[in-house]
C-alpha positions, 0 to 999 in steps of 0.5 A, a space after each residue: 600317185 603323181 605318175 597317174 595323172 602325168 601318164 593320164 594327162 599325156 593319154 589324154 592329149 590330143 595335139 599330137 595326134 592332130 599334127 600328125 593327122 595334117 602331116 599325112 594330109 599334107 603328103 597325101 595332097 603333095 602325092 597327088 599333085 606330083 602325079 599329076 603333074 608327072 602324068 600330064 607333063 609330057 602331054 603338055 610338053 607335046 603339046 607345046 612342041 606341035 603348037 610351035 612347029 607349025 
């Protein structure tokens, strides 16, 4: 009877579910940011390079 409650309780939780949740946001967020930095990078460099050469 004690095993019911003990899986019924682990069921029940919800914590876990939450952190990975975050986890996924977080990398989803970090994924977008390495793009776009990776994608306008070079443009700025280039920028750069043409405002100095002047």
């Amino acid at each position: 009877m004690d095993h019911n409650i003990t899986a019924l309780r682990i069921f029940l939780d919800n914590h876990g579910v939450t952190a990975i949740e975050y986890a996924l946001i977080a990398g989803l967020i970090a994924a977008v940011i390495i793009g776009t930095v990776a994608m306008l990078g070079n443009g700025v460099l280039l920028a750069y390079n043409s405002a100095t050469n002047f």
